[in-house]
N, C-alpha and C positions, 0 to 999 in steps of 0.2 A: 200714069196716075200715082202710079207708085211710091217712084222717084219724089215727085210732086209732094206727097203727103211727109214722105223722109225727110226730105227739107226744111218744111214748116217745122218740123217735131224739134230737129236740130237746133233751128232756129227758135225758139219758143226754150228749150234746154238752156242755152249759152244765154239769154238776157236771163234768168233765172236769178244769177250773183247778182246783178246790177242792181235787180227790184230790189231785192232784198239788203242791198247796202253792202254786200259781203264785200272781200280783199279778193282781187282775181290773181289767181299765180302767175309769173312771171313764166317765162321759158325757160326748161330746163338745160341747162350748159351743156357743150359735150363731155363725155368722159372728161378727156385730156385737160379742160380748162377746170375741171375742180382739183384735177391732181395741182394744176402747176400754182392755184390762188394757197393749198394746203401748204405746197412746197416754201410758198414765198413768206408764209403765215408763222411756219417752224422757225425759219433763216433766223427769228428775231429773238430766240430763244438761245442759240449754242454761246455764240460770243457773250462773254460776262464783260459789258461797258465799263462796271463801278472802277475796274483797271487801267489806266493809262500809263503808256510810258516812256519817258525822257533820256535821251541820247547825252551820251557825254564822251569828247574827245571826237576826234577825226577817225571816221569808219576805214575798217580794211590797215587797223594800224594795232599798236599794243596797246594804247591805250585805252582804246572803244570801249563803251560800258554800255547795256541797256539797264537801267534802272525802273521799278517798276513805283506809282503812284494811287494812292487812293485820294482823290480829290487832292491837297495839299499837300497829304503825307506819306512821307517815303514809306514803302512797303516792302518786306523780304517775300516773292515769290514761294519760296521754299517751304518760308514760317509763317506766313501769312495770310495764305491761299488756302482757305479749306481744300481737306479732300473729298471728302463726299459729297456730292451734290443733289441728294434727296433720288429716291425710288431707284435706288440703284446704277444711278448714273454716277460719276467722276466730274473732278476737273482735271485739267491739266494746263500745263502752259507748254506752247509750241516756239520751240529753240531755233531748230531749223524748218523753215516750209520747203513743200516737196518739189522736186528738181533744182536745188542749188546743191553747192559743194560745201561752203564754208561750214567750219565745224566749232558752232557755236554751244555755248553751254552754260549752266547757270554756275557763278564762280561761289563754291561752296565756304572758300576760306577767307571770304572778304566781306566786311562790314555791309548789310543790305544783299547780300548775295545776288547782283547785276549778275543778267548775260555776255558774255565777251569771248572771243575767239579763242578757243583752246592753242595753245603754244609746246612747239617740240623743239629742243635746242635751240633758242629765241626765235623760232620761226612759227608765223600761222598756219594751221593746219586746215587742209580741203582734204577731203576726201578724193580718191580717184578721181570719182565721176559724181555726177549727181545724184542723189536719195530719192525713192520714184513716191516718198509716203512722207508727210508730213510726220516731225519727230518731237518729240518732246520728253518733261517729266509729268512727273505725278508729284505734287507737294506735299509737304506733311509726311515724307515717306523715306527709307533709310534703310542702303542695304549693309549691313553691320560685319564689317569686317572679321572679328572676333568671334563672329556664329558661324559655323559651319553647316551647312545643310547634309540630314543625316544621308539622305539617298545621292546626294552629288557628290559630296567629298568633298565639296570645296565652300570657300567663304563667300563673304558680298563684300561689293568690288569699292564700297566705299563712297557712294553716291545716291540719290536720289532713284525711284524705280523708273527706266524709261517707256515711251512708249513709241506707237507705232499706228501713226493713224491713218488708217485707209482710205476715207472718203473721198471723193472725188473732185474738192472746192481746195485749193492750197490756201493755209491757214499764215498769217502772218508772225513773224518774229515778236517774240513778247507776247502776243495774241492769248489769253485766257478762254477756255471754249469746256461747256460738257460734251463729254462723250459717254459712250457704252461700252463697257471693257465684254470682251469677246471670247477671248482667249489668251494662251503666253507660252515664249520660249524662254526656254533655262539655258543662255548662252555661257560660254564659260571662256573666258578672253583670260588666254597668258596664267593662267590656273583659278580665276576670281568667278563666282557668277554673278551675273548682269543680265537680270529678268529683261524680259521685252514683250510688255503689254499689248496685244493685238486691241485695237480700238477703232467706234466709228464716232464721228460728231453726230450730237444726235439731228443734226438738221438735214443731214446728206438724203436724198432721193431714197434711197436703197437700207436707210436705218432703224424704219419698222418690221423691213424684210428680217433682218441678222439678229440673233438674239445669244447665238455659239454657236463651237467650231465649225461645226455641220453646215449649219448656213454662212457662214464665209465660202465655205468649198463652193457651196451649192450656186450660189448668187455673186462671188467674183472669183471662178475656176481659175486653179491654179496658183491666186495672189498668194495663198502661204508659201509655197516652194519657192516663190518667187524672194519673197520674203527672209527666210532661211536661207537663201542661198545668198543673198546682197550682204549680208551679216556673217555671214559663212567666209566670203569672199575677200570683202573690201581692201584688205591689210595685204593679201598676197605680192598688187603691182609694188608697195613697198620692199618687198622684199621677205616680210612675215609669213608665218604658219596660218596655213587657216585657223579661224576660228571652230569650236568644240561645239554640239550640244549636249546636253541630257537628255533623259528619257530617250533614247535613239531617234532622238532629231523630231520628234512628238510637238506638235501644239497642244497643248492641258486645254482642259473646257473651261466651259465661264465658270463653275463651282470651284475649283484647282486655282483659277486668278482670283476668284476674292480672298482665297485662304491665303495666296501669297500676299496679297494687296493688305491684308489683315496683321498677317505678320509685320511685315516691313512696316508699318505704319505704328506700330506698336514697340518697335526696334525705334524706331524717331521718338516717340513721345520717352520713351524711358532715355534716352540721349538731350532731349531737349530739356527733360525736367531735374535732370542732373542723376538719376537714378544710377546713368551709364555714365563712367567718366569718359571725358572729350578729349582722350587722348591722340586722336588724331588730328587736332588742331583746325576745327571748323569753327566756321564763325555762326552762332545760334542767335544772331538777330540781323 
């Protein structure tokens, strides 16, 4: 009788909404399936579309160029591309995606500053082996040869800041994308320093997780040593020295990167706007 009476109740409960005209709720998803509609939701946010860009010359030669486009018009990545990308995100443009070899980069001294294969004694340069991180610069930004950094002893290496992106998606050549700058190392190649921006795209699974150093370690163990050590290494199957760091081989936290990202950026605008003379013969458009 009990039973019997529980039922009606129930039954009398759940037509309730109907009488009344209300909205009945659907069924709630599992976990898993809100994460992945979130995941898919982000995707559409890192990649900057307004960029596209156009190939010139036959790939895998000296001539290769990527040139980059805003709708019709040619665009300098370098000079072109904000670097901030609101609430403390970045852009960046991605030179090399992760597991290739070719060691492409944005040509500083040429009209539109295209991507193209760095060249050593007329020959194209690969790297050993493949980069396990999608690599890139940071635009708008300029490590100023003529400065010395008080605590390193040394200068900037005369290029744009690079970076280091961890995410888990390989990001395309040319490819425009924000990330979240992380952390950084102070490498020092052949006596010059050559920051290297620890970063994640902000659409990766794991980029609400990371915010600094601490949570890199925590949530992808090990990848800084991994890190420092690919960068450390590379140049030796050549025949070269390893590479240096500062701070005794330290990742700086996210506060230590934007101070550097700060600087550098401020070393560019005083070179862009002729403050700095351009006596290293870059091309500023």
């Amino acid at each position: 009788v009990k039973m019997a009476a529980a039922l009606r109740a129930s039954m009398r409960v759940s037509a309730v909404p109907r009488a009344l005209g209300q909205r009945v709720l659907a069924p709630l998803r599992p976990a898993g399936a809100r994460q992945a509609i979130a995941v898919r939701s982000a995707a559409t946010s890192a990649e900057i579309t307004a960029y596209k860009t156009e190939e010139k010359g036959p790939k895998d030669t000296l001539e290769y160029r990527l040139f980059f486009k805003q709708g019709e018009k040619l665009v300098s990545p370098w000079h072109e591309i904000p670097l901030y990308a609101g609430d403390g995100l970045l852009h960046y443009i991605c030179e090399i995606p992760k597991e290739t070899s070719a060691k492409m980069e944005v040509a500083t001294d040429e009209v539109g500053t295209p991507i193209k294969q760095d060249v050593k004694k007329g020959k194209l340069r690969f790297y050993p082996y493949n980069i396990n991180w999608n690599y890139g610069l940071l635009p708008q930004t300029w490590e100023d040869p003529a400065h010395k950094h008080p605590e390193l002893d040394a200068a900037g290496d005369n290029d744009p800041v690079d970076v280091v992106e961890i995410g888990s998606a390989a990001g395309k050549r040319g490819g425009v994308y924000k990330v979240k700058p992380l952390g950084v190392y102070a490498m020092i190649d052949d006596g010059e320093l050559d920051w290297k921006v620890i970063a994640i795209s902000v659409d990766d699974p794991k980029a609400a997780l990371v915010n600094d150093v601490a949570d890199v370690e925590k949530h992808f163990p090990g990848e800084l040593q991994k890190i420092l050590e690919w960068f450390r290494d590379y140049k030796i199957p050549d025949g070269k020295p390893a590479n240096k760091f500062g701070f005794n081989n330290e990742c700086k936290n996210k506060a230590y990167t934007h101070q550097v990202i700060k600087e550098t950026h401020e070393a560019y605008v005083h070179l862009k706007s002729g403050a700095r003379a351009n006596d290293e013969e870059l091309s500023l458009v």
